[in-house]
N, C-alpha and C positions, 0 to 999 in steps of 0.2 A: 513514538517509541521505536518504531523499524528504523530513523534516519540513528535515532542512541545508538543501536547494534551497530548499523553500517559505519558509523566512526570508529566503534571498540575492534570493528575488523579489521582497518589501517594497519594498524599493529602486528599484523600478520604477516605469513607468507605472502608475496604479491600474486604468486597463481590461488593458495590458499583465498585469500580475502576476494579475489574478485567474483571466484565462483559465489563465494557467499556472499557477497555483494548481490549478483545478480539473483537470488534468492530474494535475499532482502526487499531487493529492489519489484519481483515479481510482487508481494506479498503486500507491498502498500502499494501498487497500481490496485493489487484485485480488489484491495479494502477502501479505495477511494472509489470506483467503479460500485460496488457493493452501496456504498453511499448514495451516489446515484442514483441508483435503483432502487432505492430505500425514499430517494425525494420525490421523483417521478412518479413513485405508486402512491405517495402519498397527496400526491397534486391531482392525480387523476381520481382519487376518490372524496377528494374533497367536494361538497356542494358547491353547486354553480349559481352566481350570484342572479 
């Protein structure tokens, strides 16, 4: 959904859209990291065969 927004921003002012570009851009780093760390805690509690 973040990559929808950052196209509808194109459309914009070029300083306008890059700022919020680089928002956007923060906001699904943090949520693919967030993932991450959502797989990782789930591996390490899993039982060990």
């Amino acid at each position: 959904r973040a990559r929808e927004v950052d196209d509808l921003l194109r459309d914009r002012g070029p300083e306008r859209a890059q700022r919020l570009g680089l928002v956007v851009d923060s906001l699904s780093r943090s949520a693919d990291y967030g993932g991450n760390i959502a797989e990782t805690a789930m591996q390490k509690a899993a039982p060990q065969p």
